[in-house]
Every structure is written in C-alpha cells, then in structure tokens.
N, C-alpha and C positions, 0 to 999 in steps of 0.2 A: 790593348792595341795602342799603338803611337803610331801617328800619321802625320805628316806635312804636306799643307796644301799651297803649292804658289800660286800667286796671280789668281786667285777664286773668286768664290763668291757667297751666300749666305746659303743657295740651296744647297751646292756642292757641299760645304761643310756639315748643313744638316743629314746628307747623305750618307755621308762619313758616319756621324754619329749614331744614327741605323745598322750600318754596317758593324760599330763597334758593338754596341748592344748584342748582338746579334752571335758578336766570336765569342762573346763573353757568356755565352749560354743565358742571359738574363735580359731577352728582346724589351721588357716592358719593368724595366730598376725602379725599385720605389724609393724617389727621390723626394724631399719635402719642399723644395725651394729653387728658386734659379739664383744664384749671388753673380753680381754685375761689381768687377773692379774694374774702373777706372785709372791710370793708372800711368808710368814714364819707364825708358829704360834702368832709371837708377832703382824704382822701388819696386818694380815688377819683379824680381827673384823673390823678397822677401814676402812680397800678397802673398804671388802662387804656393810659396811656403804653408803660410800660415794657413791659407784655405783648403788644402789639403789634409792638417792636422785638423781643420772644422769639420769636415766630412765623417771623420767615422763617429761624430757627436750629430752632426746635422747632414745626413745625407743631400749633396745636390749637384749641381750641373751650376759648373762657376766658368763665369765667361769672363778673359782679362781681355781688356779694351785697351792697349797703347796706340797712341795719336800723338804719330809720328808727323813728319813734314808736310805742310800744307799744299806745298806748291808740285808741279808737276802733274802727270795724268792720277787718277785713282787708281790705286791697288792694294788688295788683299790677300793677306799670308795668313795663315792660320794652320796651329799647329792642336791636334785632337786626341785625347787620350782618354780611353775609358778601360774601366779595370788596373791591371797594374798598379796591386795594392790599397787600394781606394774603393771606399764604396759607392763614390758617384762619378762624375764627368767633368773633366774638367777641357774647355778651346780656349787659347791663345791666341789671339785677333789683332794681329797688327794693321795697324790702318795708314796712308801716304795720300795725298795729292786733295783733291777737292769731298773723296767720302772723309775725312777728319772732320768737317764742319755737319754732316749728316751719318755720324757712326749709329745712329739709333736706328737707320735705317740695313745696317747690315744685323743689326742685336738682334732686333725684332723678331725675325723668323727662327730666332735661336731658344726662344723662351720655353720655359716647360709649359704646357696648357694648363688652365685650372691650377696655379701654383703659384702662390707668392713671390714678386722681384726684389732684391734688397740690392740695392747700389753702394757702394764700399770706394770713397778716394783716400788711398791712405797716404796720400800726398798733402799740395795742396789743391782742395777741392774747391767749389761752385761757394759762391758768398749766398744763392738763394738755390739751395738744392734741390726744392720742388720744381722750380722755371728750368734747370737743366736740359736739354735731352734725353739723356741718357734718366737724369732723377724722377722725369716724368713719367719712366716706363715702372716705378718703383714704389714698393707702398712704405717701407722705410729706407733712409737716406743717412748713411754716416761718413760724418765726416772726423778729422782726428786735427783739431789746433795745434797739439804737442808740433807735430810736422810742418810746421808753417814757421815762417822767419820772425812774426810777431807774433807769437800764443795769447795772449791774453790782449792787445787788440785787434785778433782775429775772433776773438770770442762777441766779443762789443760788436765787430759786422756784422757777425751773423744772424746776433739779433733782430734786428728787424724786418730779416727775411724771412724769419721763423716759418715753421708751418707744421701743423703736425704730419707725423711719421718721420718730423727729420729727429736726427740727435747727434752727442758729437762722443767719441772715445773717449777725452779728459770724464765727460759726464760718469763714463761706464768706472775708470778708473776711482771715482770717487763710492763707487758702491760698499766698498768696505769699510769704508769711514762713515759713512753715511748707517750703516748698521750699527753701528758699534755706539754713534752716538746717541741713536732712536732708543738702544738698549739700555744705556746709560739713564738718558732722560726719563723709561719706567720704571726703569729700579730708586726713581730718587722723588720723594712725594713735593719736594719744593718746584717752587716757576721758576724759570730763567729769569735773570736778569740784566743777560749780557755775555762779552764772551772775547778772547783773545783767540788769533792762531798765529803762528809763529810756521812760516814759511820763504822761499823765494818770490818775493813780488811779483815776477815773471812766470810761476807754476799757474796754468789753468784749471788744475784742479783744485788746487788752491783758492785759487779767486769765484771758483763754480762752487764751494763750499762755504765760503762767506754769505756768499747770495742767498743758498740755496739756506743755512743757519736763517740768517736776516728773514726772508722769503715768511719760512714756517713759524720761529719761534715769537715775530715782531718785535726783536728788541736792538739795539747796536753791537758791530759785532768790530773787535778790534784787530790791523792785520799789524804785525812785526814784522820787516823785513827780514830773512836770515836765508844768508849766499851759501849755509853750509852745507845745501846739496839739494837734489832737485825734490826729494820726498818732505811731503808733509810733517814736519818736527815735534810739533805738541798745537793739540785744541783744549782750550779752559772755557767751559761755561760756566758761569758764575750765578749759582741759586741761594733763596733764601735760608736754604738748609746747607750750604756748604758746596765747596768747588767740587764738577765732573772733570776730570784732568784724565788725559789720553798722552803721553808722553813718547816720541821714541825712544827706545832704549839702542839699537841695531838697525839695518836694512829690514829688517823680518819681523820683527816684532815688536810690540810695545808697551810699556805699562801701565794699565789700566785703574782707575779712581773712581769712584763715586761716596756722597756723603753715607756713611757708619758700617763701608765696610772694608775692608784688607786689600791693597792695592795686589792688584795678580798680573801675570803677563799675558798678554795674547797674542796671533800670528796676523801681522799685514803684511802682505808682503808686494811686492811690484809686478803684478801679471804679466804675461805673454800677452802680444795682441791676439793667436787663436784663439786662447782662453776668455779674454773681453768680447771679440767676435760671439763666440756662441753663448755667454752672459744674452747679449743684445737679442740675438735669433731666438732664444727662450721666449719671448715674445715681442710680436708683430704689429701689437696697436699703439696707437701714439703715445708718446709718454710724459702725459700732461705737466709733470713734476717738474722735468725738463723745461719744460716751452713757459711755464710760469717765472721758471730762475732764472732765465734768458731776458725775458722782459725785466725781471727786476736790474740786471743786470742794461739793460736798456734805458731804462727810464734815469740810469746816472744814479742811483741809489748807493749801488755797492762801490 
C-alpha cells in the first residue's frame, strides 16, 4: 500500500498504517525496531534509500522526519507505505509552521510498542543527541561528521556532549580497520611502541583512529597528512619485534604486515551507508569504546 495524507495528523497516519498491515495480509508484522530519520529535502531520497535496503536485514517501521519551514500555521503531510517489496514500514512526515519545533510530538504516536528507537541524522545533526527531541525518544543516536562542512571539528563538539547510546558513522566506518589491527596486534608477541598513519587530516575516521590507537595501546601515535584521497592510506605500528604495516595497495584492498610472516593482501573496502546502518543495529547498547575515544579526543590529546 502507498498512501498520501495531506494536512493530517499523527492518529490519521497511525490509521493508515493499520489499514496497510491489514491489505498486506500480515495485521501484526514482526518488526524489530522503529528507525527515526531526521532529515532535509537534499538528503531525504538517499535515507529513505538506504533504509529500505536495512529492512530486509533489520526488519522495522522507519519514520523520515523533514523540518520544513517554521513559520506559517502547522501542517502535516505524510506519505505511508507498507509492503511493496519491503518487509517493514516505512511514513514520510513532512512537517511546516510551528510543529517543526515539537516534531516528537507528531513521532510519538508513531512508535512501535515494546521496541527499540534508533534516531539516524544523516545530515548535519544535534551537537548533544541525547538533549534532542527527537534523540530523546531514542536509545541509540547516530550521527555521521563525514556530512558536516567541518568533520573533524565536528568530531571535537561532539565530544563533550557524549552520552551513551550515542555514536557517530565515521566510528562504524572505522570497524574494519579497527579489526584488522586488533588482529595484527595478536599475531605479533611484541608491545607497541608507537605508530604512524598516513591520511587526509580532514578524514574523521582517520582522526577517530589515532584516538581510538592512542586510547588502547598508550603510546604516541604519528599522523601524516596525505590529500591523496579520502581513504585511510597506510597504518605503521611500530613493536619491539618488528613493524605491523597495513598499506593500501587500491580502493579495495590492502596489503597486510606483521613481524615473521609473508605480507598478504586483504579486502577493505568503502561501505554503503545501509551496510554501516545495520553494522550499528546489530547492537543497541552503548558503545563504551566509542564514548572513551571521544573523550580522549576531548581532553586535546589526540
């Protein structure tokens, strides 16, 4: 079912979404979550994209929120599709005049009962995600620096807003590196004693990777600047038994080091954001690793 509601209101749509349950033969869909985008006309095609492609990994009911024009009377347009390829539900909630500054009050009635909120700006979002509106109906909160005019220091604000449940995309972005070197590090019996990365100064994940190095290993971590593209180019950590070196070789992959054995190649490659999306939803509790590399990143360290 696809439906367009003008001029509504929150039961109206929740009516809708009964009604659709209902053509769709499956009055009570087992969904696992409500997803809350946040959201503008520029990046609203590419959410509704990507959370669509989340759906048949994470079943749910994804509510996009654009906060449109403040001024003028209130009103609500919302467009409601369930079924149609998808295995959960997705409304389109355009909001105008004085509800822009209380949109959590048209969300609210929209939630699945008994189910997890996850708030998604894939713009730029809230400097303190939990104080939000909208972040407060949420038990995790993503945000994505990449999207922001200054990524890396938008990364610095957000720090001291921290809170758990929040986290940001650059973070998720960084999980394969983040693997590769934990792996690195137990295949090799020596201690760190330091470490180079060779990046864009401006990459967040980059700089969440310095941190997040510094953070676990305690030791100085060295950055290079290099403009030659937006992907992470080579991490060196340096032990007493010999360099771990991770080098790009391509966009895709790269070639891998550690002390006494055969350098090999491996695949990293640049995800999709529905693919990072449902990284994240894989789980829901706070993600301590995060909110510690955020402070170090606070405290002027890194």
């Amino acid at each position: 079912m696809d439906l367009t509601l003008e001029d509504t209101n929150a039961s109206s749509v929740a009516k809708a979404l009964t009604k659709g349950r209902s053509l769709a033969g499956s009055p009570a869909m087992d969904m696992a979550l409500t997803l809350l985008i946040v959201t503008d006309d520029d990046n609203v095609a590419e959410a509704m994209r990507a959370a669509t492609v989340l759906q048949h990994e994470h079943p749910s009911r994804v509510l996009g929120v654009i906060l449109g024009d403040g001024r003028g009377k209130p009103r609500l347009n919302a467009r409601v599709r369930v079924g149609a390829g998808s295995p959960g539900e997705s409304v389109l909630l355009r909001m105008s005049g004085p509800l822009v500054k209380h949109a959590e009050s048209a969300v609210l009635p929209l939630l699945l009962p008994d189910s997890p909120v996850v708030a998604w700006w894939p713009g730029v979002g809230p400097l303190e995600p939990s104080l939000d509106p909208i972040g407060r109906l949420a038990r995790r909160r993503l945000t994505d620096a990449e999207r922001t005019p200054a990524p890396v220091q938008w990364l610095h604000k957000l720090a001291p807003g921290y809170e758990p449940g929040d986290t940001d995309l650059a973070w998720t972005r960084l999980t394969l590196w983040r693997a590769l070197l934990a792996a690195a590090l137990d295949q090799t019996s020596g201690s760190a004693t330091g470490g180079r990365i060779l990046a864009d100064d401006i990459n967040p994940v980059a700089v969440l990777l310095k941190a997040w190095l510094e953070c676990r290993l305690g030791v100085p971590i060295e950055f290079v600047d290099d403009d030659s593209g937006s992907q992470i180019q080579r991490v060196t950590l340096f032990t007493d038994v010999g360099d771990i070196d991770i080098r790009r070789t391509d966009e895709m992959s790269c070639e891998f080091s550690v002390p006494g054995s055969s350098p090999r190649v491996v695949p990293i490659r640049r995800r999709e954001i529905a693919e990072l999306l449902a990284e994240d939803l894989r789980r829901l509790d706070a993600d301590e690793i995060y909110g510690e590399t955020l402070q170090h990143l606070d405290n002027g360290v890194s």
